[in-house]
C-alpha positions in Angstrom: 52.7 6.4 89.5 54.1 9.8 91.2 52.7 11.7 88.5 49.0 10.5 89.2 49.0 11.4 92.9 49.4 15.2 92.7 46.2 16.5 92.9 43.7 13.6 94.5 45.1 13.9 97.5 44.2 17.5 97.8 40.1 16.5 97.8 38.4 16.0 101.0 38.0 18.7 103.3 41.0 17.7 105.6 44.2 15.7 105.7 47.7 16.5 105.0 51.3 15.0 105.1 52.2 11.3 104.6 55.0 9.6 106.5 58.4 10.1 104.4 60.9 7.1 104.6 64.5 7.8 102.8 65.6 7.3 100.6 62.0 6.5 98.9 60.7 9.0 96.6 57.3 10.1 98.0 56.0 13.3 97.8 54.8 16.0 100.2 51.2 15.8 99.6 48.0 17.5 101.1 44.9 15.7 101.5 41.8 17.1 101.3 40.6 20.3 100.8 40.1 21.1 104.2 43.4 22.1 105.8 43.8 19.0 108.2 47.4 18.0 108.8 48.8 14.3 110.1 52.1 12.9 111.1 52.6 9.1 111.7 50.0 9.5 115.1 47.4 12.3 115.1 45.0 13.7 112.2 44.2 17.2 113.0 41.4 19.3 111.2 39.1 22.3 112.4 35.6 22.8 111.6 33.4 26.0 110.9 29.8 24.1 110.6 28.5 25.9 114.0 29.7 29.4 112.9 32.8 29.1 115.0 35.6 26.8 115.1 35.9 23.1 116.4 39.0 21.2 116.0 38.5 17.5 115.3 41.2 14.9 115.5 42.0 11.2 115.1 44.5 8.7 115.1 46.7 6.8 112.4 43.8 4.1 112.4 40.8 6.1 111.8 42.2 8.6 109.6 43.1 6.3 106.5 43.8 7.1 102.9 43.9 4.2 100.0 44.7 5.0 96.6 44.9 2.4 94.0 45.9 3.3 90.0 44.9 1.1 86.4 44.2 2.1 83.6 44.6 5.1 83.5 42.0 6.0 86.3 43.4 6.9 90.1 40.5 5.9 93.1 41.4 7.1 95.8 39.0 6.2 99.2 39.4 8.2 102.6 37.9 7.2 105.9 37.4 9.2 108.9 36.2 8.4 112.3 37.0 12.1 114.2 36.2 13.4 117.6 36.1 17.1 119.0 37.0 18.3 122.6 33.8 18.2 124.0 32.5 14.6 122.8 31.5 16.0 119.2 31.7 13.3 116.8 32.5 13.2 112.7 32.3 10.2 109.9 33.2 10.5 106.6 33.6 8.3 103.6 34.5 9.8 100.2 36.0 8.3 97.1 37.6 10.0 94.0 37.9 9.0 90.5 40.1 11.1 88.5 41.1 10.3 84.6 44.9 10.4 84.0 46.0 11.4 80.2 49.9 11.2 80.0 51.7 13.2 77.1 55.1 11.6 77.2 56.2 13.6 74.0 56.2 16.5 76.1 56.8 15.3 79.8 53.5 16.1 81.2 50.3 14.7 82.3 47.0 15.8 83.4 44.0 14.3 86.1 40.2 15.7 85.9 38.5 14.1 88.6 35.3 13.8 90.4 33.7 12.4 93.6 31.7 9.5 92.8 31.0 8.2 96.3 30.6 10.8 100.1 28.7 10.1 103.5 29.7 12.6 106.1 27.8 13.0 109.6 29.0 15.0 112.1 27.2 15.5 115.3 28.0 18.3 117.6 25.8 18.5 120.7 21.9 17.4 120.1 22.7 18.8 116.7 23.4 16.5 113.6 24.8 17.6 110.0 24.2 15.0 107.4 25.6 15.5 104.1 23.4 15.0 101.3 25.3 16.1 98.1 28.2 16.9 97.3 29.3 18.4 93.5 33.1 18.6 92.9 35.7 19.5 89.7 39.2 19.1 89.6 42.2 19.3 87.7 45.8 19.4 88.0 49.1 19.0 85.5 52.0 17.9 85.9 55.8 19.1 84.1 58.1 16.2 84.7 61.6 17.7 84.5 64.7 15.4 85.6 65.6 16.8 88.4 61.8 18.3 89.6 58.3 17.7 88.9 56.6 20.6 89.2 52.7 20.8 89.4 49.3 22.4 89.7 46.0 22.5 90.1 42.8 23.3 91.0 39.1 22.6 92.6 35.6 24.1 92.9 33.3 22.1 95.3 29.9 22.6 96.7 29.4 20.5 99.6 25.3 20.4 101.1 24.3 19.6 105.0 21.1 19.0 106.4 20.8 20.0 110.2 18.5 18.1 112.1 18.3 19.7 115.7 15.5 18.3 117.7 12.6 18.6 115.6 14.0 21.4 113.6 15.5 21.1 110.1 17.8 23.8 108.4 20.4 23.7 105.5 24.1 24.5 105.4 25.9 25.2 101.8 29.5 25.5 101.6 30.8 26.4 98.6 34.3 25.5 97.8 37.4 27.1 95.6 40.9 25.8 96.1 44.0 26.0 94.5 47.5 24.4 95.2 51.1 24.2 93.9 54.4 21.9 94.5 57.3 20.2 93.3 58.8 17.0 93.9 62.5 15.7 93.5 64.7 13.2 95.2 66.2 15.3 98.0 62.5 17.1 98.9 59.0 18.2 98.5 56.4 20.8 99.3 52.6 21.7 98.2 51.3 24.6 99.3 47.4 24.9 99.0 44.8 27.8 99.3 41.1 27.3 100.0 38.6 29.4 100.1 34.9 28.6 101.5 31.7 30.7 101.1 29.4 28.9 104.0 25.7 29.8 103.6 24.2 29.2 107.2 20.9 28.1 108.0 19.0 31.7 108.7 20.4 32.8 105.6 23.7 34.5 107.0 26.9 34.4 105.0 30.6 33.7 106.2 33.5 32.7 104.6 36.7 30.7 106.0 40.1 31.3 104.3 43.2 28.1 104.9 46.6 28.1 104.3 48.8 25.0 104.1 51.5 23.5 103.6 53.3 20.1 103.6 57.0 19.9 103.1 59.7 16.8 103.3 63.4 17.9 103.6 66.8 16.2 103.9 69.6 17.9 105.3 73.2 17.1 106.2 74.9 18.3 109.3 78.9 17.4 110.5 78.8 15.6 113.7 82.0 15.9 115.6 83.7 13.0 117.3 84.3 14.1 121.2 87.0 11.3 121.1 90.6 12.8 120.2 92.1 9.3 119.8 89.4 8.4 117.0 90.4 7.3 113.3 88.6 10.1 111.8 87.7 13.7 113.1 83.7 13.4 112.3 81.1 12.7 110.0 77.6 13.7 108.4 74.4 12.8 109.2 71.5 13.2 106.8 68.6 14.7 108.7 64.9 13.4 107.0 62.2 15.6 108.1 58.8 16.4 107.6 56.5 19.1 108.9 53.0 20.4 107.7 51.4 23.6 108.7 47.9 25.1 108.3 45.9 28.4 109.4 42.6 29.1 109.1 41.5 32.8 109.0 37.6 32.9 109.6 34.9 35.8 109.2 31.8 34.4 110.2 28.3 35.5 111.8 29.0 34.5 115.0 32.6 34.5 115.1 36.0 36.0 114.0 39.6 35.3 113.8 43.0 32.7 113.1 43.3 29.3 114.3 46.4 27.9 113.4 47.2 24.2 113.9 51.0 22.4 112.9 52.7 19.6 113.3 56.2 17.3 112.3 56.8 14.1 111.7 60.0 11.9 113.8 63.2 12.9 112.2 65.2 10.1 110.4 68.8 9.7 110.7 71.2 8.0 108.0 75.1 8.3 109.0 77.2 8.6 106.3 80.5 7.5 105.1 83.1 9.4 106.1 85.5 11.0 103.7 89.4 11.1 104.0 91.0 12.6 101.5 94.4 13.9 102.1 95.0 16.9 99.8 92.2 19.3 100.8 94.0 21.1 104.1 91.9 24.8 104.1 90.7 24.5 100.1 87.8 26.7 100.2 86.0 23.3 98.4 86.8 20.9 101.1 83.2 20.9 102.8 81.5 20.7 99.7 83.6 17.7 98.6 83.1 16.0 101.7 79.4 16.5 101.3 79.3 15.2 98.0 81.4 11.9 98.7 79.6 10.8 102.0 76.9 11.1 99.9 78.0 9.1 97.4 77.9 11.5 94.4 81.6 11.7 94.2 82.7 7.9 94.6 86.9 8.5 94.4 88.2 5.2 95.9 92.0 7.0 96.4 93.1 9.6 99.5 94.1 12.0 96.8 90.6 14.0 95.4 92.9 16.2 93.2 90.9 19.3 93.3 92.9 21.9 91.2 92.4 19.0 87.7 89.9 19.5 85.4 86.9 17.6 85.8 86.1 15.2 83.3 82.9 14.9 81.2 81.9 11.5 82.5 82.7 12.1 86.1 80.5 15.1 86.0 77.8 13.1 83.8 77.8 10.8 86.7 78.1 13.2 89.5 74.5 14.9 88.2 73.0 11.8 87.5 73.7 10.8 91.0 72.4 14.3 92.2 69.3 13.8 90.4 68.4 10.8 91.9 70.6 8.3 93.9 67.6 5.4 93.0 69.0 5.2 89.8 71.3 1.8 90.4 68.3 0.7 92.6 66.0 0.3 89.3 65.8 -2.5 87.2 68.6 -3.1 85.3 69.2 -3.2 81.5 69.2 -6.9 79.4 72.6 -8.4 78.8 73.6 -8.0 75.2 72.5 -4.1 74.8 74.6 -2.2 73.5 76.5 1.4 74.8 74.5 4.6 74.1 77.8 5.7 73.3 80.9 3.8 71.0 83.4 5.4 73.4 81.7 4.4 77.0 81.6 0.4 78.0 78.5 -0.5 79.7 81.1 -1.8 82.1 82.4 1.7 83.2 82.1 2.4 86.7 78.1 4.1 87.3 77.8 3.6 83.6 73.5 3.6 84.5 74.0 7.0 85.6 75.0 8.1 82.4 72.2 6.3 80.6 69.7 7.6 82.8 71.0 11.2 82.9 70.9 11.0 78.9 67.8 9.4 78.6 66.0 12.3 80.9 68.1 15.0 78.2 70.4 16.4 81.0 73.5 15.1 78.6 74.6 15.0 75.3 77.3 13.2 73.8 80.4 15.0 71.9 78.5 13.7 68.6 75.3 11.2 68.1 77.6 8.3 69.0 80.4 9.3 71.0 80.5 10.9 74.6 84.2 12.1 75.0 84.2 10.4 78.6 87.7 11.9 79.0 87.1 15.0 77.7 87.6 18.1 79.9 84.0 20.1 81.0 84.0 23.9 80.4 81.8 26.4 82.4 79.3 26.8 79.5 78.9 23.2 79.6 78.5 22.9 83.2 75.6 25.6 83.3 73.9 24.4 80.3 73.5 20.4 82.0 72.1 22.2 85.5 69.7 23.7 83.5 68.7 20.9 81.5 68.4 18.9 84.7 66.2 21.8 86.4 64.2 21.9 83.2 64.4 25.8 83.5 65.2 26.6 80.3 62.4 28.5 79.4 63.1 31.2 82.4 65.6 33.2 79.7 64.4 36.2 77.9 63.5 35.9 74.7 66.6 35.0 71.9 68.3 38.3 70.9 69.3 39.2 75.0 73.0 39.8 76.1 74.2 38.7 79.7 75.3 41.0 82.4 79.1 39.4 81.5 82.3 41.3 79.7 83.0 38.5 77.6 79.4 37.7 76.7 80.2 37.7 72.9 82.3 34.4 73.7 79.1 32.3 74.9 78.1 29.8 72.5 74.6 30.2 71.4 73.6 26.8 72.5 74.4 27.9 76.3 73.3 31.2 76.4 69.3 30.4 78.1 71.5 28.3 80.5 74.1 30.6 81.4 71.7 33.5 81.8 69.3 31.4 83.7 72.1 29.6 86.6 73.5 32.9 86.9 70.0 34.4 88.2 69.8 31.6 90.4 73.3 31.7 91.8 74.4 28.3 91.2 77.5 29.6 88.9 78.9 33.2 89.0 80.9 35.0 87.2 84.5 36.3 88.3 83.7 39.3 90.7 87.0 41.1 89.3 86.9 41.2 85.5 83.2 40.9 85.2 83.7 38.0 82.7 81.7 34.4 82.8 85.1 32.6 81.2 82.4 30.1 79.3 85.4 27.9 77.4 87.4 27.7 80.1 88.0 24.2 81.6 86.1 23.4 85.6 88.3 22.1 88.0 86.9 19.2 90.2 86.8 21.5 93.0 84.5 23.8 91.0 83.0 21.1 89.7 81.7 20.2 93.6 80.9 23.6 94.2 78.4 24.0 91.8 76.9 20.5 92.6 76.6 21.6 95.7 74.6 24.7 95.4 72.5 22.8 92.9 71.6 20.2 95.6 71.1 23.1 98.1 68.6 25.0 95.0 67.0 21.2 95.0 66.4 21.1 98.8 66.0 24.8 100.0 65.3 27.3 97.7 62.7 25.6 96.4 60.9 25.0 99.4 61.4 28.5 100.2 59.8 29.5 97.0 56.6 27.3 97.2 55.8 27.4 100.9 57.2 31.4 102.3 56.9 32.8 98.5 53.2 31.6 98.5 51.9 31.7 101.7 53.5 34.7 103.1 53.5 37.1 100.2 50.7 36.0 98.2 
């Protein structure tokens, strides 16, 4: 149901970041449309209503979200009982409908939404703002790529308050436009949102509030030394589970002007790993990123010896990706007894065999020919680049067909690979040899080369995609 959550969660004028439990796949989500941030205790939001800002806040139990999917429709209910610093008080009760159409023949899916239920009072002082409409379009889409879904969307909302202030009435109009994009994988997640509101006060006076946010889940692994000397191994890696939502408001209003800014993180999880002990790594410049890979359980090698100078096979690499895409996979239900290989030459019995399947059924691999894999067979550099990029889903990011690489030997690359060549070499997960200029594309990848690239494809997965949608966005758009 990932795919139906993206935008929903965006809609209500303020909540943010779910609690993140590894290895789950959830996704860094805002909520609302107001710029209001949570972690597992305390809801955060700040208000403009008054003409200057008022920040509200609330715990785990009055600050719920419920969101329930079938038939293709996604409801999703909030709740709110908030409080401000000086005894100012907010309720608020909206529900979203939003139609889900799934194209599976192209890997994406849209929601158009609505709200079909709202009751929001806030009372600030002797002064009370009732809510008494409240018009709202949105729609979002979805590209689910094996290794990433990637989305967007956006919302236009007009939100009406009557004031009641003694015996005096007045109106408030806030007229909403919001966009937000994000990505979700395995190993992390960020949305990044930008709202705009055009607030029509009650004497006719016009100001306008700008927010920023952003929610983000990370996982990252750090080498814990053991302080004992007499210890069977030297260390180990931790895997670091984080969580952290930020949000700033910039305001221009009648009676006020200025940034509040307003952030918060969620308790780190720790997972310790297994710890690897090969014997034939000494000072290889791969050793760390083979260590990595087999505490994590990518690279499962039950000997001492990791052999790092052989090639790499094509099913231990098949495997290795799958496992990089998503470790869940062995988690999921599993085939019927009786059904047969996708591949002659590959048992269903092979060690990790449902990684293959899984990485073939999402179009990351191919076999050698329509019914035989080659699980033996030895992976060149062309191949390598051209599975990371079916994986990513990136294809589309070459030039147009008729471009030549940057690379001497560029007139050796195979048709087939050169979108994926092109496009791993702009993102630096495979390089070309800094001396002769040349790609080598048939020549075979050692294992140790084999982890190197993993590696920075985990690290593209975890960091440089966050980087993109939450410093590229917020800080440079």
């Amino acid at each position: 149901m990932k795919e139906f959550l993206r935008w929903p969660l965006i809609f209500v004028l303020f909540l943010s970041v779910l609690v993140f439990y590894v290895p789950e796949r959830t996704a860094a989500q805002t909520i609302d449309l107001y710029g209001g941030i949570k972690n597992e205790k305390t809801y955060e939001e700040v208000l403009f209503l008054t003409g200057k800002p008022i920040k509200f806040t609330g715990n785990s139990k009055n600050a719920s979200v419920t969101i329930k999917e079938s038939k293709g429709k996604l409801t999703e209910t909030y709740k709110f009982t908030l409080s401000g610093p000086s005894g100012e008080k907010l309720t608020r009760n909206f529900t979203y409908v939003s139609d889900v159409t799934n194209y599976d023949q192209i890997g994406q899916s849209t929601a158009t939404g609505e709200v079909t239920k709202y009751t929001e009072k806030i009372t600030i002082g002797k002064a009370t703002y009732t809510l008494s409409d409240y018009q709202l379009s949105q729609s979002s889409v979805t590209d689910k790529r094996p290794a990433s879904d990637y989305f967007s969307g956006n919302a236009i909302a007009r939100k009406t308050y009557t004031v009641t202030n003694g015996k005096q009435t007045g109106e408030i109009v806030v007229n909403v436009d919001s966009r937000n994009e994000g990505y979700e994988n395995f190993w992390g997640a960020t949305e990044t949102q930008i709202t705009e509101y055009e607030m029509i006060f009650e004497d006719g006076s016009i100001g306008t509030v700008k927010n920023r946010m952003s929610t983000s889940k990370s996982r990252t692994l750090t080498y814990e030394e053991n302080d004992a000397s007499l210890s069977s191994f030297y260390g180990g890696y931790v895997v670091v589970s984080s969580a952290d939502s930020i949000s700033e408001y910039t305001y221009n209003l009648p009676k006020s002007s200025g940034t509040v800014a307003i952030d918060t993180e969620n308790m780190p999880r720790l997972e310790r790993l297994i710890v690897p002990k090969f014997r034939d790594l000494a000072n290889h410049q791969a050793k760390d990123a083979i260590n990595k890979l087999y505490s994590l359980g990518i690279f499962n090698d039950q000997s001492n010896f990791f052999s790092p100078n052989t090639p790499m096979q094509r099913y231990d690499f098949a495997v290795a990706i799958g496992k990089a895409i998503d470790l869940r996979v062995l988690d999921e239900e599993p085939t019927k007894k009786g059904t047969k290989s996708i591949f002659k030459d590959v048992k269903r019995t092979a060690k990790d065999y449902n990684y293959l399947e899984s990485a073939v059924n999402k179009g990351v691999i191919k076999g050698s020919s329509s019914t035989t894999f080659d699980p033996e067979g030895f992976l060149t550099r062309q191949q390598a680049a051209t599975i990371l990029v079916r994986a990513l889903g990136l294809e589309e990011k070459a030039p147009d067909p008729g471009y030549s690489t940057d690379y001497k030997d560029d007139y050796k690359i195979s048709d087939y690979a050169r979108d994926s060549v092109y496009v791993v070499s702009e993102l630096g997960l495979m390089t070309g040899d800094s001396v002769t200029g040349k790609f080598n594309p048939k020549e075979r990848l050692t294992r140790a080369q084999s982890a190197l690239i993993t590696i920075r494809f985990l690290e593209y997965l975890e960091n440089d995609l966050k980087e993109n949608y939450r410093d590229d966005i917020l800080f440079f758009e």
